[in-house]
C-alpha positions as CSV (number, residue, x, y, z in Angstrom):
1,X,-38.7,-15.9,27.4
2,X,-41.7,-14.4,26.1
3,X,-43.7,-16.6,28.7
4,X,-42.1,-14.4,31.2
5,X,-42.7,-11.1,29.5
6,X,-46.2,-12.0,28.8
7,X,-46.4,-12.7,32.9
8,X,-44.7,-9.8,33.5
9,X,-46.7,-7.5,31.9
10,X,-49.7,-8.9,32.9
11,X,-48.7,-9.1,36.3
12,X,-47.8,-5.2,36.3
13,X,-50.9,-4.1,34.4
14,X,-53.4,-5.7,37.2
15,X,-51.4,-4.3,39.8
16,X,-51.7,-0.3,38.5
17,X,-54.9,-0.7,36.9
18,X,-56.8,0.1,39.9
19,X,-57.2,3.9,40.3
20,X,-54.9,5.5,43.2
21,X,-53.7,8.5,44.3
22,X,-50.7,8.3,41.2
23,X,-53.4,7.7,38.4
24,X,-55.8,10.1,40.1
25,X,-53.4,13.0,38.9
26,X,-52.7,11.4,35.9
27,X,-56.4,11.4,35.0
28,X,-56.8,15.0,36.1
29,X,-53.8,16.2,34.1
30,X,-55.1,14.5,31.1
31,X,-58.6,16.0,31.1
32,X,-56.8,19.4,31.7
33,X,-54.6,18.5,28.9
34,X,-51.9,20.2,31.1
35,X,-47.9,19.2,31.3
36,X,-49.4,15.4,30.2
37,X,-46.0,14.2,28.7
38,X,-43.9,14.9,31.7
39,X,-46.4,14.0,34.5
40,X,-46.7,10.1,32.4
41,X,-43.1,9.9,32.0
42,X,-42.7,11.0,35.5
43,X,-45.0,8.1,36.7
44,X,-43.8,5.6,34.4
45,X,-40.1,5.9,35.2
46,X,-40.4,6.3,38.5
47,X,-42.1,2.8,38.1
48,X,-39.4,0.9,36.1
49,X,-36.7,2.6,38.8
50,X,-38.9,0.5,41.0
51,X,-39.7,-2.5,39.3
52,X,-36.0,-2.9,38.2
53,X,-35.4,-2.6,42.2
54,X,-37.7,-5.5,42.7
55,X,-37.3,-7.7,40.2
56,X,-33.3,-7.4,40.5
57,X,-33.2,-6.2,44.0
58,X,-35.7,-8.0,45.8
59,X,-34.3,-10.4,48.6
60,X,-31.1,-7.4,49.3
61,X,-34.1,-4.7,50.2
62,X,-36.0,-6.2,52.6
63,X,-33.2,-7.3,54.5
64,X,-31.3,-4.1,54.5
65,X,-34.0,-1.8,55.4
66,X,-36.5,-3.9,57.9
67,X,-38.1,-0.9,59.1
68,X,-38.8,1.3,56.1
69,X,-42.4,-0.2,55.7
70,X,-43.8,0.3,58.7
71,X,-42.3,4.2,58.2
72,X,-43.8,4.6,55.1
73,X,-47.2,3.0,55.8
74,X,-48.1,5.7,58.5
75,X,-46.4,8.7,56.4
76,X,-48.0,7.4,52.9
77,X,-51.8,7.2,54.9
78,X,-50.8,11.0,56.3
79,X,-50.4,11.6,52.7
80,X,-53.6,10.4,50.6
81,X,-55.6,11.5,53.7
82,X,-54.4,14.7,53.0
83,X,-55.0,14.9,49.1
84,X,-58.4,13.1,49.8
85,X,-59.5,16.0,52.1
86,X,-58.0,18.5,49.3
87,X,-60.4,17.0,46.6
88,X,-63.6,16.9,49.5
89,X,-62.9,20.9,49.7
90,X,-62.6,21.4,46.0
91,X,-65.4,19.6,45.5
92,X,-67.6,21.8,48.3
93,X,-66.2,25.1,46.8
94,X,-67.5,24.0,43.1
95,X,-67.1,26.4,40.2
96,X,-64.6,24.3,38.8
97,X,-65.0,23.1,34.8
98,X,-62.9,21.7,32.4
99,X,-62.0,24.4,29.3
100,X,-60.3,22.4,26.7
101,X,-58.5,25.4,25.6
102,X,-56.6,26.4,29.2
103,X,-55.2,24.4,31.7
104,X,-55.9,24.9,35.5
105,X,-52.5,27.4,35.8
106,X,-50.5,24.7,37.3
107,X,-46.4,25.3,36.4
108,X,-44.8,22.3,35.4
109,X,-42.4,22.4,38.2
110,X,-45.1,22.3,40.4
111,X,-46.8,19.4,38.5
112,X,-43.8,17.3,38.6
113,X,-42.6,17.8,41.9
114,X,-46.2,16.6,43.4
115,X,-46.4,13.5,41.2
116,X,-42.7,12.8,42.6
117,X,-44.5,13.0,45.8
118,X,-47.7,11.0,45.2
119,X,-45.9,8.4,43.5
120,X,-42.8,8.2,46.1
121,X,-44.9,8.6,49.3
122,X,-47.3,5.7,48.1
123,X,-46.7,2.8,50.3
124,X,-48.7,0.8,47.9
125,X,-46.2,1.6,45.0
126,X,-43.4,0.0,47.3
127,X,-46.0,-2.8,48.1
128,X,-46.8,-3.4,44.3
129,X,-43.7,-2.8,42.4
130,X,-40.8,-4.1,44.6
131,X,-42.0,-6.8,47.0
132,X,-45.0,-8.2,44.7
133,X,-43.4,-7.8,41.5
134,X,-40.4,-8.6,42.8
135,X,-41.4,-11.8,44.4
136,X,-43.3,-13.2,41.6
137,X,-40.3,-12.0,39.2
138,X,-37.9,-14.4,41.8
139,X,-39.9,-17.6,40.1
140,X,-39.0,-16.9,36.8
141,X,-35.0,-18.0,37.1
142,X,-33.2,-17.1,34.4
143,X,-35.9,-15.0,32.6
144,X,-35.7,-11.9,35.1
145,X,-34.7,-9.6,32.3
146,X,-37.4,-10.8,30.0
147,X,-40.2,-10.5,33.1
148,X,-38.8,-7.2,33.7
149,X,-39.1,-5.7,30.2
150,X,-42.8,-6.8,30.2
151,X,-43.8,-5.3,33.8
152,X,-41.9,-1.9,32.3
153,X,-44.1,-1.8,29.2
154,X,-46.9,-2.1,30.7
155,X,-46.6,0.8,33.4
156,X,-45.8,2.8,30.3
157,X,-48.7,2.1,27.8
158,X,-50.9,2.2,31.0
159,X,-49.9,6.0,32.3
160,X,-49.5,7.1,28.3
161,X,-52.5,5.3,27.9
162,X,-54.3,7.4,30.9
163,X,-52.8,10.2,30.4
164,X,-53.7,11.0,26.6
165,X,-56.8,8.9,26.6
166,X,-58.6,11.0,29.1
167,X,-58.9,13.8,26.6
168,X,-62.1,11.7,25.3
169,X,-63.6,12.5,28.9
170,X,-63.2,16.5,27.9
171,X,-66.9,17.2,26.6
172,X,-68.3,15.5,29.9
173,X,-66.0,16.8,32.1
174,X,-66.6,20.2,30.8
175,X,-69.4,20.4,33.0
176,X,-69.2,21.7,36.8
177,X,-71.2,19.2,38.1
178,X,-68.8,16.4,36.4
179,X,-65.7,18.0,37.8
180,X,-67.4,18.1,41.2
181,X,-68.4,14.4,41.0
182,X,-65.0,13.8,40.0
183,X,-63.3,15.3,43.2
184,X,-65.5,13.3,45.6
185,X,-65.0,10.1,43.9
186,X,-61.1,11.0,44.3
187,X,-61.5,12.1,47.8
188,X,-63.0,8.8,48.9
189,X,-61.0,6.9,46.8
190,X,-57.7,8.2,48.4
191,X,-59.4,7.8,52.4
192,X,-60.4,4.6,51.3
193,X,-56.7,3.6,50.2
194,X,-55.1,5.8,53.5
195,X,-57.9,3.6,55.6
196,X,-57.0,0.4,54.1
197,X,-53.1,0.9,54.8
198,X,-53.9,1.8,58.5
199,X,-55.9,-1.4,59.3
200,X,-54.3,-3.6,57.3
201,X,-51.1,-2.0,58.4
């Protein structure tokens, strides 16, 4: 059992690790120290909704719905190509800084509605959590639960991990040229992904 936890988690860490569009925001939210708590619990529930669909929904998905991934390949690279292009033109308009003691003005509807979208619209999320997880989950018969609980704790002390520990980046991001930096390494970051779907797609 803990064999399988172990796995699990590990397996789900290496996975989300990587920065994307999803831990993008997280990062930015952090360093704005802005709505924090619910855009990681946001992210990390949304991911255990998923991983619980892999892991104990696996084979039933991909047979029912044979056509949702080539749908939400070409609608999640419409997506990050969009939010990349976002972060090129924040990045060319500048003036932007990090002030510790404000946050960008963001509402926390608005914050939580656009991380539903980043993280739901993400092809790789589907890609990650329910046919990867869940096919690695499928070799551990009789341990499912126990895999599961792992790959769920770590998607959780990653984003809370993310999400709070990005306050450490405040002094350095408090510069404009750090913020502007920041927004171009997003922007090609998200093309990159949005590129990599499309070819690979």
């Amino acid at each position: 059992m803990l064999t399988a936890y172990l796995n699990g988690f590990g397996v789900a860490i290496s996975l989300i690790l990587a920065i994307g569009a999803q831990n993008a925001f997280v990062l930015k939210q952090g360093l704005r120290r802005e709505h924090v708590l619910a855009v990681v619990l946001v992210c990390a529930v949304s991911d255990a909704i998923l991983i619980t669909v892999g892991v104990f929904g696996f084979t039933a998905l991909t047979q029912a719905l044979p056509a949702l991934a080539p749908a939400m390949l070409w609608l999640g690279a419409a997506f990050l190509f969009a939010y990349g292009a976002f972060s090129f033109w924040r990045a060319w308009q500048g003036g932007a800084a990090l002030d510790p003691g404000q946050g960008a003005g963001t509402t926390l509807k608005a914050a939580v509605l656009f991380c539903l979208a980043i993280t739901w619209l993400n092809p790789h999320v589907y890609l990650d959590t329910v046919l990867l997880i869940g096919s690695i989950a499928s070799r551990f018969d009789g341990f499912a639960t126990a895999f599961w609980a792992g790959a769920v704790t770590s998607s959780f002390t990653f984003f809370f991990g993310l999400g709070y520990g990005a306050r450490l980046l405040a002094p350095i991001m408090a510069r404009p040229v750090s913020w502007r930096v920041l927004e171009v390494l997003i922007g090609c970051v998200m093309w990159a992904i949005a590129l990599g779907l499309i070819f690979k797609g």
